[in-house]
N, C-alpha and C positions, 0 to 999 in steps of 0.2 A: 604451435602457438607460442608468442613469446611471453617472457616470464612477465611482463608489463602487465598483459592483457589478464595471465594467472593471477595476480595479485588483487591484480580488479574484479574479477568474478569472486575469489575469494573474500574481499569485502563486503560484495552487495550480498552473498548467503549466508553468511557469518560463518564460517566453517576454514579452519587449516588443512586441506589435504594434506597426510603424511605421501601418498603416493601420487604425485602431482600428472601422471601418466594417466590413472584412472578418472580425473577432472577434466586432463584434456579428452579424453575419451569418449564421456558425456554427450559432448557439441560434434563429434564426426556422425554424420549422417552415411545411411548405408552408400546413396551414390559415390560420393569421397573413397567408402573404402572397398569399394567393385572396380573402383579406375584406380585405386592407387595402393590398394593393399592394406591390410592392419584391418582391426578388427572394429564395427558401429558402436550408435549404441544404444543399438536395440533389445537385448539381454538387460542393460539397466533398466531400461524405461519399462520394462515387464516388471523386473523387482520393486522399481518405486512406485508403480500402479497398485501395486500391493500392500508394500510401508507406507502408501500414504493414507491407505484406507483406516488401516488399522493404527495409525496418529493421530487422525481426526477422530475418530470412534472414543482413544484416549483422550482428548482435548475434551469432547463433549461431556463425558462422564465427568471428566475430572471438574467442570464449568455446571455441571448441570446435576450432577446426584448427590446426595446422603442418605444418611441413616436414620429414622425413627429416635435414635438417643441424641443425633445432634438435633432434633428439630427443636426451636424454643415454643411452639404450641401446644406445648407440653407441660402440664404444671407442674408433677410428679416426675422423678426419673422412674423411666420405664423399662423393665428387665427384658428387651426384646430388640433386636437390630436389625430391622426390616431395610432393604434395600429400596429406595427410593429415589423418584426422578419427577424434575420440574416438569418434563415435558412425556409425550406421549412418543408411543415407537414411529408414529407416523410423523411428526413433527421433527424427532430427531434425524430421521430419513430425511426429510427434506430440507434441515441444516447438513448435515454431510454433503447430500448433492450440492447446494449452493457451492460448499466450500472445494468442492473436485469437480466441478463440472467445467470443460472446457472451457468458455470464455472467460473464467477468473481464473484459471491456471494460465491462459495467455494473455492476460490481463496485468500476473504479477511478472510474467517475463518482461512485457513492453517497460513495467513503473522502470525493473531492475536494468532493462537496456542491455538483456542478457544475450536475447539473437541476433545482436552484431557478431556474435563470436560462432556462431555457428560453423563449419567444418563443410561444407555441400562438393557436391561434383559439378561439374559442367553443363548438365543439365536440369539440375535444382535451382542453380544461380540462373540459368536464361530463365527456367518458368518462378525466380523471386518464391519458392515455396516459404520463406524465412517470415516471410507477411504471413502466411494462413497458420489460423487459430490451433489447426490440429498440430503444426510440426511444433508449437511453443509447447502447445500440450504436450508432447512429446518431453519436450527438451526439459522439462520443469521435472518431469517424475524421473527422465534418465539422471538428473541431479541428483535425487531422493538417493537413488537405487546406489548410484556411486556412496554416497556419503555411508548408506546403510554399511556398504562395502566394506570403505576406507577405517572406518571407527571399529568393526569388528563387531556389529550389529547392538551398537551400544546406544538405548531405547532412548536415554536421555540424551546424548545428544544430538538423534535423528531428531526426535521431538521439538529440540530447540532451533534445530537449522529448519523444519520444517516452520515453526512457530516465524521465524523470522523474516523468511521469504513470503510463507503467507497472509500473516497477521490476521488470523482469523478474528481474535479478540475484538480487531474492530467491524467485521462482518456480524459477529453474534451479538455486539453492543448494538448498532447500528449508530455508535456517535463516528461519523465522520468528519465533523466538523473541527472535533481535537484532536484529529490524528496528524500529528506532528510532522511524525517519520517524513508522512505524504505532504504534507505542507510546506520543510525543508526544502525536500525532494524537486518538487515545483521551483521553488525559490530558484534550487542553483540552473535548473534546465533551465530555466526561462531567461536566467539573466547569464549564463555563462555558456550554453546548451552540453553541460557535464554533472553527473552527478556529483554530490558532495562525498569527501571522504568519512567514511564512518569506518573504524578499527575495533572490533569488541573482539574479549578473548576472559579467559578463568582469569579469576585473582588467585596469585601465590597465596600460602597460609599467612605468611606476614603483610601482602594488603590487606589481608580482610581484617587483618586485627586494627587497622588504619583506613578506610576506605576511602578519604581522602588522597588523592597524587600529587605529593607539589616539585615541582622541576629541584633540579640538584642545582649545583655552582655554575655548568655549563647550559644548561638547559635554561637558565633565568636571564644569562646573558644575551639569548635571542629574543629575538624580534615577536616570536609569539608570548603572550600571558597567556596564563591560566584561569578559566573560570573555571569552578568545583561546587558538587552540589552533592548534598548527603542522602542517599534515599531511605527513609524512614520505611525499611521493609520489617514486617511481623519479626519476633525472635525467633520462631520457627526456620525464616528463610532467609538468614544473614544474606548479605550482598555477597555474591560468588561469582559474578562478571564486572568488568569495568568496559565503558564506552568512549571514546576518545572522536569527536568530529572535527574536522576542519574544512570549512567553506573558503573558496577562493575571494584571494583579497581583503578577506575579515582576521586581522590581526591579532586573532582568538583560537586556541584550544576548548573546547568543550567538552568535560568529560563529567560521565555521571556513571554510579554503581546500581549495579540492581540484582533480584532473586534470578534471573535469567538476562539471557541475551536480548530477547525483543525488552524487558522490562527496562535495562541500560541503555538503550539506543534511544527507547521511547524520552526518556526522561533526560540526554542527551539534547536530544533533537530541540523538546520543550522548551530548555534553556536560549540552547541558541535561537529559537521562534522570539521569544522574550527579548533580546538586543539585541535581536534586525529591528521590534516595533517599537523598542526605546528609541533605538537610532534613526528611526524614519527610514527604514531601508527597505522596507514592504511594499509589495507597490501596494496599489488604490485601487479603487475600483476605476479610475479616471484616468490609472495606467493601462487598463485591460484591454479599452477598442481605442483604436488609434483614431477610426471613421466612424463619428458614429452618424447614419443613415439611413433613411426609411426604406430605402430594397433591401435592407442585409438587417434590417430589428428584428425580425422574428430569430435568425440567429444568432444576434447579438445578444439578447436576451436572455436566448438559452444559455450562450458561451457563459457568461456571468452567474447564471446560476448551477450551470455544472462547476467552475471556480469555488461555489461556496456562497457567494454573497448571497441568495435568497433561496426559496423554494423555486419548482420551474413553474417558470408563467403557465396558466388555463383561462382557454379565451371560449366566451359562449355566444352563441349566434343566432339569430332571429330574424328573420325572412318577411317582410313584409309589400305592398305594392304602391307604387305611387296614383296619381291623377289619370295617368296614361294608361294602367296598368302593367308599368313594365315593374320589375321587380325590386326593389332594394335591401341590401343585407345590411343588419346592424351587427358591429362585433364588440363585444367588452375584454377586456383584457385587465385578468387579476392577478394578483400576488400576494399570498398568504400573509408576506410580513408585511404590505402596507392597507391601510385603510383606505386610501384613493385608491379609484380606479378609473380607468380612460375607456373612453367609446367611439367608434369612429360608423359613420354611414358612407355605403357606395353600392354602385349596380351589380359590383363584383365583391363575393365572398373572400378572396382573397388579397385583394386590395384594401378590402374595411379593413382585413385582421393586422395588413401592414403598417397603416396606419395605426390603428388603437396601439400595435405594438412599439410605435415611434415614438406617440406621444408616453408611453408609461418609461420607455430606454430613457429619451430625457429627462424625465423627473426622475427615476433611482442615481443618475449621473449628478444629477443636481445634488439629492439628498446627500 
């Protein structure tokens, strides 16, 4: 693997391999190492199936429990410190799974554009396994399992690299509409089809005393500025990471501090979201379909609302018969965020729906 491609996976996990051998490692699948020697990496993907379990487990506690003396429905301090939890054993179950279940472990490979780098033999490349969900899954926890490795089984910053490939905080929030990172992320594929560069790493003792970065003598004379932004973290959790982005073409550093790795990236990202939409450099929703037409509104509509811009359309249907008694369907087609709604009638149920969904695609393009 060349060091280019090292650097690059090293970006998108947030993590420094010291042993860059064990990262390349990761991504050889067993067929690679039966035709060519050296060793998978299927030993990690067992270890990270394991660290990942018991990270999540920690993220959720750490997101979800206290103690009877922190709760404030308490009006008296109470000489007792009961362990306590938001949710129930079966709820937490089924936040854990979401958060390890195959299609969002292959999910955050695709954002991170990590199975390009995959390792395969001769006949993994003819049958393209590098697409199916399970070998991403793979590939996600054999990450895990190295890092676990590489650090010397050092819980904080498993937690952190896992925290940042996964970003669960926004699976457990469920706001996805202010996830940044993802928002960026989009920006640069879509207008560049590259990710953007994002560099996090620990601040020295003397950043943190400063958590501000401003370029020296040499570094001002280039062509990039600096934008900086202070994060107002509790005193408890000084800022102990710095983020530094740079988008292609954008004549901007972006760097912001935070209590951890995803918390700096987050609030990185933020910034530079903020002057792309000062500068008009967001697209539109009027950038999004190039055609916009009634064979392709039902998925046009969707495409727009998996983007962000609304909820997904729900269209309701009603069957009624003409003079003749042949049949006709009525379809309506809503959207949570607007108060119009469109109707369309025809002999065919799938026809009304294209219709109503044609008429409602131009009015949100209009709005």
């Amino acid at each position: 693997m060349k060091d280019q491609s090292l650097r690059s996976i090293q970006e998108q996990i947030g993590y420094n391999f010291k042993n860059l051998d064990l990262l390349q490692q990761a991504f050889v699948r067993r067929s690679y190492a039966k035709e060519n020697g050296g060793e998978d990496n299927e030993v990690l993907e067992f270890i990270g199936d394991k660290v990942l379990d018991i990270v999540i487990v920690k993220i959720l506690t750490e997101t979800f429990v206290f103690y009877n003396s922190e709760c404030e429905d308490y009006d008296e301090k109470v000489d007792f410190d009961e362990f306590c939890c938001k949710y129930s054993e079966g709820k937490l179950t089924e936040l854990k799974s979401g958060l390890v279940e195959k299609k969002m472990l292959a999910s955050r490979i695709d954002r991170l554009r990590l199975a390009d780098y995959l390792i395969m033999g001769n006949g993994d490349q003819k049958n393209r396994v590098d697409e199916e969900d399970s070998v991403k899954e793979d590939l996600f926890e054999a990450i895990v399992g190295a890092v676990a490795l590489d650090s010397g089984w050092d819980w904080e910053e498993i937690q952190s690299t896992v925290e940042y490939m996964l970003e669960p905080d926004v699976y457990l929030s469920g706001n996805h509409k202010e996830n940044y990172v993802e928002l960026i992320r989009e920006w640069s594929l879509r207008r560049y089809d590259e990710l953007p560069r994002i560099r996090t790493y620990r601040l020295s003792d003397c950043d943190r005393t400063n958590p501000l970065w401003y370029p020296n003598k040499a570094q001002s004379k280039s062509r990039i500025n600096i934008c900086s932004i202070i994060i107002n973290a509790p005193t408890d959790r000084a800022p102990h990471f710095k983020c530094e982005l740079i988008l292609k073409n954008i004549a901007k550093k972006f760097v912001s501090t935070g209590g951890s790795k995803n918390e700096a990236r987050k609030d990185a990202c933020k910034l530079a979201y903020g002057y792309l939409k000062k500068h008009g450099l967001l697209f539109s929703i009027q950038n999004e379909i190039k055609n916009p037409n009634r064979a392709e509104a039902i998925n046009q509509l969707e495409t727009l609302a998996r983007r962000g811009y609304f909820s997904i359309p729900t269209y309701g249907f009603e069957q009624k018969h003409n003079r003749n008694g042949s049949p006709v369907w009525k379809c309506e087609c809503h959207i949570r965020e607007y108060d119009t709604y469109f109707c369309s009638k025809s002999s065919s149920k799938k026809d009304a729906k294209k219709s109503a969904a044609y008429e409602m695609l131009k009015h949100v393009l209009e709005e």
